[in-house]
N, C-alpha and C positions, 0 to 999 in steps of 0.2 A: 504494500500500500504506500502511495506515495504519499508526501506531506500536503498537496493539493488534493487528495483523496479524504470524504470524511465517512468514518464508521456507521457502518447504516446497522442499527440495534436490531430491526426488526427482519432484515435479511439476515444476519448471525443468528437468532431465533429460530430461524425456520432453517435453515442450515443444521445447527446443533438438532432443530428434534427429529428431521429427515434423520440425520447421523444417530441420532440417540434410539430409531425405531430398529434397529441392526444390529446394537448391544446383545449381549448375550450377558443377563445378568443372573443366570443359574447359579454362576459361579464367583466369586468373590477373590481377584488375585491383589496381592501386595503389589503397591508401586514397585516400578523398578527403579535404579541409577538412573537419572536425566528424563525421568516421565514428568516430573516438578520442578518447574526454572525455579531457581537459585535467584533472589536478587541481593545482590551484598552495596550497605549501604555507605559501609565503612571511608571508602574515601571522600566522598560526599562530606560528611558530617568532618572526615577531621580537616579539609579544606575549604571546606564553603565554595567551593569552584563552581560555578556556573557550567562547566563544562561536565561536571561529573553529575551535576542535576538534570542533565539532558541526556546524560547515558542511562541514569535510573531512570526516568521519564521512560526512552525508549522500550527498556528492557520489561516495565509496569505494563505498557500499553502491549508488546508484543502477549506476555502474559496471560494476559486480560483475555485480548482476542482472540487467541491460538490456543491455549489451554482451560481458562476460564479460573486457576486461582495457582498460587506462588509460593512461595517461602521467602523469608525477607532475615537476611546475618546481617551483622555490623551496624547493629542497631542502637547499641546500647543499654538496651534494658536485660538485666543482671537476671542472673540464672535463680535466685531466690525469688523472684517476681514471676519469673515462668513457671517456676514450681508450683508457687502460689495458685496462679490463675489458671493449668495444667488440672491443680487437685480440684478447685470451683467448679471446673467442667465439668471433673469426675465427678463431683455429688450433683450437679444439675442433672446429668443422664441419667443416675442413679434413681431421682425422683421417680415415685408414682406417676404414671400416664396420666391421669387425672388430674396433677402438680401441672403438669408440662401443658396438658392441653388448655389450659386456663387461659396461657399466654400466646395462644395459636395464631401462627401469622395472619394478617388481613381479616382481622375482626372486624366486621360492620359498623361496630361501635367506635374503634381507634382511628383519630386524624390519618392518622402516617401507614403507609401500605409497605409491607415487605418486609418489617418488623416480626421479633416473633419466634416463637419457634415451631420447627419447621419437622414433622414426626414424619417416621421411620416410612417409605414406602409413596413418597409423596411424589406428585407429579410435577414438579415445578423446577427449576432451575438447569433445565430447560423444560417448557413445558412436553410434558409427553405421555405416550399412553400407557406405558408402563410404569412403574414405580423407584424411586429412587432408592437404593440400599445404606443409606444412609439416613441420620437426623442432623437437625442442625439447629442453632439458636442463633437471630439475627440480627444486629445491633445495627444502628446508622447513627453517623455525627458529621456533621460536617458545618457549614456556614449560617443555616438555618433549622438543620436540628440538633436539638443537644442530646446527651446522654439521658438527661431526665424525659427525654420525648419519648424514652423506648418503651416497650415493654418489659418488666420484671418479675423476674420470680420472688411471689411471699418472703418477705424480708425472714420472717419466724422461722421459715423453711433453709434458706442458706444465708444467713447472718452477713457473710463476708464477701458474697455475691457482689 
C-alpha cells in the first residue's frame, strides 16, 4: 500500500471473513516463531527521533493490516507490572460466565460500542459464521474516551482490576 493509498476498513472486513470462512478451527495450534510481529519500541523512547517514530508507525500499521494484532518490547513497563496485570487477567477468565457476561460487548444500554467482553465462541473480530476460539475483554482510550468510559468488572469481584 502506498502512502497515497488509504485503508479501506470495510474491504479488510470482508476480506478477513471471506478468509476466516476457510479456517479450520477443529483444531487449536500454538503460534509459531514470526506468526506475531515483534514491535520493539526501544529506540524510539531512548531517542525521541522522529525517524524511529515512523519506523514504529510503519511496522503498527503493517500489523494492524496484515495480521490484525502485535506484541510490543522496549516499552518500558517493568516485569512486576506485567505480572500484575498477566494475574488480573487470570482471575477475570476465571470469573463465573455470569460475572463476565454482565459486561458483554455492545450493550444497548452502553454509549460506546466495542467495549466489553467478548465470550468464548463469538462471531466478531472478524465478523463471521463460525465462532471465534477465543474470549476476550475490551478496553478503548484514547482522545475522547477515557478509561472510566469502559466497561468493568464488579469492583467486589476483582478489587485490583
Amino acid at each position: 500500500m502506498t502512502s497515497k493509498q488509504t485503508f479501506d476498513s470495510k474491504l479488510k472486513e470482508q476480506q478477513l471473513k471471506a478468509e476466516s470462512e476457510s479456517w479450520d478451527t477443529t483444531t487449536v495450534h500454538d503460534a509459531r516463531d514470526g506468526d506475531i510481529p515483534v514491535i520493539d519500541l526501544a529506540d524510539y523512547f531512548e531517542t525521541g527521533d522522529q525517524k524511529a517514530l515512523q519506523n514504529v508507525a510503519a511496522e503498527l500499521r503493517m500489523a494492524c493490516e496484515e495480521t490484525g494484532f502485535f506484541s510490543i518490547i522496549g516499552h518500558g513497563v517493568s516485569s512486576q507490572q506485567l505480572d500484575s496485570a498477566f494475574e488480573q487477567v487470570r482471575q477475570f477468565h476465571a470469573l463465573d460466565i455470569e460475572h463476565k457476561r454482565s459486561i458483554l460487548m455492545d450493550q444497548p444500554d452502553w454509549p460506546i460500542g466495542g467495549i466489553g467482553y467478548l465470550p468464548l465462541k463469538n462471531r466478531k473480530l472478524p465478523a463471521r459464521d463460525t465462532g471465534n476460539v477465543n474470549e476476550a475483554f475490551i478496553v478503548k482510550s484514547d482522545n475522547k474516551i477515557t478509561l472510566d468510559d469502559n466497561l468493568w468488572p464488579e469492583p467486589s469481584l476483582l478489587p485490583a482490576f
